[in-house]
N, C-alpha and C positions, 0 to 999 in steps of 0.2 A: 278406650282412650277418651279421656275425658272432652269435652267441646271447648275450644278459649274463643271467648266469646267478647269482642267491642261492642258498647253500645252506645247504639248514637242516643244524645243527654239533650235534652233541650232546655234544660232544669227545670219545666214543670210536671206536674204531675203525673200523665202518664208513660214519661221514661223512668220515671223514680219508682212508678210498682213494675214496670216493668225488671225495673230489676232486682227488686222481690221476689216478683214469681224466679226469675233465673237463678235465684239463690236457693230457692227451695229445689232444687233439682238437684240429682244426687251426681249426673256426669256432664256439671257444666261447672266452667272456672270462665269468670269474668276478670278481664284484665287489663277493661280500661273505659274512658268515656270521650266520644268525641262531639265537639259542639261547635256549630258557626259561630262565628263570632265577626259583628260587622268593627271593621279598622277604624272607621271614623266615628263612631259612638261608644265603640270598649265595650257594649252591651251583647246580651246572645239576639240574633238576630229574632225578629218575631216576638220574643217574649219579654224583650228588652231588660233583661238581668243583667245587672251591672257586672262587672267581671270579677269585682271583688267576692259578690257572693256565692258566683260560679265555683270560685277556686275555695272556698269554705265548702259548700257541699260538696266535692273532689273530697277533700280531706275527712266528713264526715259520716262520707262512706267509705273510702278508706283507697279512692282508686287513682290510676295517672290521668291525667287529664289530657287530652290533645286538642288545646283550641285548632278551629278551621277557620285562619281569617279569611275573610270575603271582604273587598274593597266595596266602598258607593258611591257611584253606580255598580250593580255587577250583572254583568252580561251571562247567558246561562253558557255560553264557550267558558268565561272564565273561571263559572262555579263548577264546570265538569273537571274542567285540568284540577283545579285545588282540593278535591274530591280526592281526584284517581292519582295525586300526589300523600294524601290523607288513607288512602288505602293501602298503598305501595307501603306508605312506612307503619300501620298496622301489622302488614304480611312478616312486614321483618321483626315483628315485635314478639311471634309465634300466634296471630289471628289466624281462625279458623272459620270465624262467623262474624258477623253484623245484625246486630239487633234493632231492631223498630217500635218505638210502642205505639204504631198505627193500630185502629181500631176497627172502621169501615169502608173506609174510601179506596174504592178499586184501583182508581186512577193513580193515586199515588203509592200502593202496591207495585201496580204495574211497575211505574216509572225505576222505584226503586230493585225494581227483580232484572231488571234490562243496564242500570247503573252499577252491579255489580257482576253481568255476565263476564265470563271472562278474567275475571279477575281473579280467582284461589280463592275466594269469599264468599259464602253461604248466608244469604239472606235470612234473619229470623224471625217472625209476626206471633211473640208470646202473649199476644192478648188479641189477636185476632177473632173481629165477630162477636166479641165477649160486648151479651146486651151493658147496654151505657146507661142505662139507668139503675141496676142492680151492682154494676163497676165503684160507679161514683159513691152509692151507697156504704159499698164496700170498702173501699177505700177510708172513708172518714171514720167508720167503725173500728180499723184497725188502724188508729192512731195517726194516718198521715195530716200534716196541717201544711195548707197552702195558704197563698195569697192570690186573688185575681189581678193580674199586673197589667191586662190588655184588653177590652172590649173593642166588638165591633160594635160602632155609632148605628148602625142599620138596623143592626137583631135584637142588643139590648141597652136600656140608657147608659150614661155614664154613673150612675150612683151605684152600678157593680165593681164599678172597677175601686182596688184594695178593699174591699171584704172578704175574709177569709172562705176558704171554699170548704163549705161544710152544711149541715142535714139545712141550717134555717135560708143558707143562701140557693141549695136544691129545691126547697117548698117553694120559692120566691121567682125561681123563673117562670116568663111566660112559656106557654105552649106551643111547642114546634122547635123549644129548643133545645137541642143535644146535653144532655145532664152533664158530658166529658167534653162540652166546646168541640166535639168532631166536626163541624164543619166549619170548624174558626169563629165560632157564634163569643170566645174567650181563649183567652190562654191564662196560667199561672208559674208562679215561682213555689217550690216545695222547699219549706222550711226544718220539718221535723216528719217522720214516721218510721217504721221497722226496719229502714233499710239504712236507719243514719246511727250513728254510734254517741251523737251527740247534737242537740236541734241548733239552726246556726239561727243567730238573732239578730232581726232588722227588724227597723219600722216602717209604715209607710212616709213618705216624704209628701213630696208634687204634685197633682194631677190634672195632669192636663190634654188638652181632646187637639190632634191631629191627625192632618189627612186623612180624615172619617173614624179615625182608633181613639177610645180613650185610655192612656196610658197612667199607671199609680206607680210611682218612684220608690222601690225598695232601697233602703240604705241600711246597709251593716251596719251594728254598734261598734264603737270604735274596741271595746274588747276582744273581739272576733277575728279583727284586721292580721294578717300574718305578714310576720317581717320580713319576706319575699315573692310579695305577694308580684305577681308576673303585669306587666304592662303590656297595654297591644303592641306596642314597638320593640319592644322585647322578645317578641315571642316568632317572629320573623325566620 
């Protein structure tokens, strides 16, 4: 019987091969994606993706989307209830698994393998351990295009943030730092590669440096926009 497998989406890059590699597997059926979504900004939380372009990659992979809103401020009691409400209605959806596209970090393994005990849910780590510097390579090879939509002010300056994540932005970092951002050194928005049926198109917008992040404002072109396209209030 085949696996039905959610995965959690953060719209950058390594939930997007993540769900690659699950597509290449002959007993796995993917059947949806779930992402936080902070209430007060409309953005994915961390990667700060505006929601409209969330819901364009939804559509151009072809999957349901389950935003997870999370209020700001949000207390980690709050993020568990809205979690194990995001789960429960997974289960019902015929979930079998939960997907991750963590890389190395134990601790957030752990956390995640203890957040789904109990629940009918089978944790999944398809790129677990996989070296991050042969990944990133990897990745850009086979067509995926991202954008850097998040630096940390501490690891690397702001002149990474919106450039595209690709071989000359790899050459470019200093050393010591994670090629896939695994330790939060960046994050990104995945725009086009093998897992999309058609690349979704924005530009950079804004960029602007707080509380120690520098953040690059993706905005969809107004072609892209879909005529139900879901609001954070809406989605309640």
């Amino acid at each position: 019987m085949p696996r039905r497998i959610l995965l959690s989406w953060s719209s950058g890059k390594d939930s997007a091969w993540t769900l690659h590699v699950l597509r290449a597997e002959s007993d796995v059926h993917v059947i949806g994606l779930l992402t936080t979504v902070s209430t007060l900004h409309g953005r994915v939380s961390t990667h700060a993706t505006r929601l409209d372009i969330l819901q364009a990659q939804a559509r151009a992979v072809g999957l349901p989307l389950q935003p997870i809103l999370l209020p700001q401020p949000c207390s980690n009691e709050v993020y568990e209830a809205v979690m194990r409400q995001a789960i429960e209605e997974g289960i019902k959806m015929g979930a079998t698994h939960l997907a991750f596209g963590d890389l190395l970090l134990e601790d957030i393994r752990a956390y995640r393998i203890k957040q789904l005990e109990g629940t009918g849910l089978t944790p999944l780590f398809p790129l677990w351990q996989e070296p991050t510097a042969l990944l990133a390579r990897r990745m850009v090879d086979a067509g995926l295009k991202a954008v850097v939509t998040c630096v940390d002010l501490k690891r690397l300056p702001s002149s990474f943030a919106g450039r595209w994540f690709d071989h000359s932005f790899l050459d470019d970092l200093p050393a010591g730092i994670d090629p896939c951002g695994e330790n939060g050194e960046f994050h990104t928005c995945v725009l086009d590669g093998p897992m999309f049926s058609q690349p979704v198109r924005a530009t950079v917008g804004e960029v602007v440096e707080r509380d120690g992040f520098c953040f690059a404002d993706l905005v969809l072109e107004e072609g892209q926009r879909h005529e139900q396209a879901i609001a954070p209030s809406d989605t309640q």
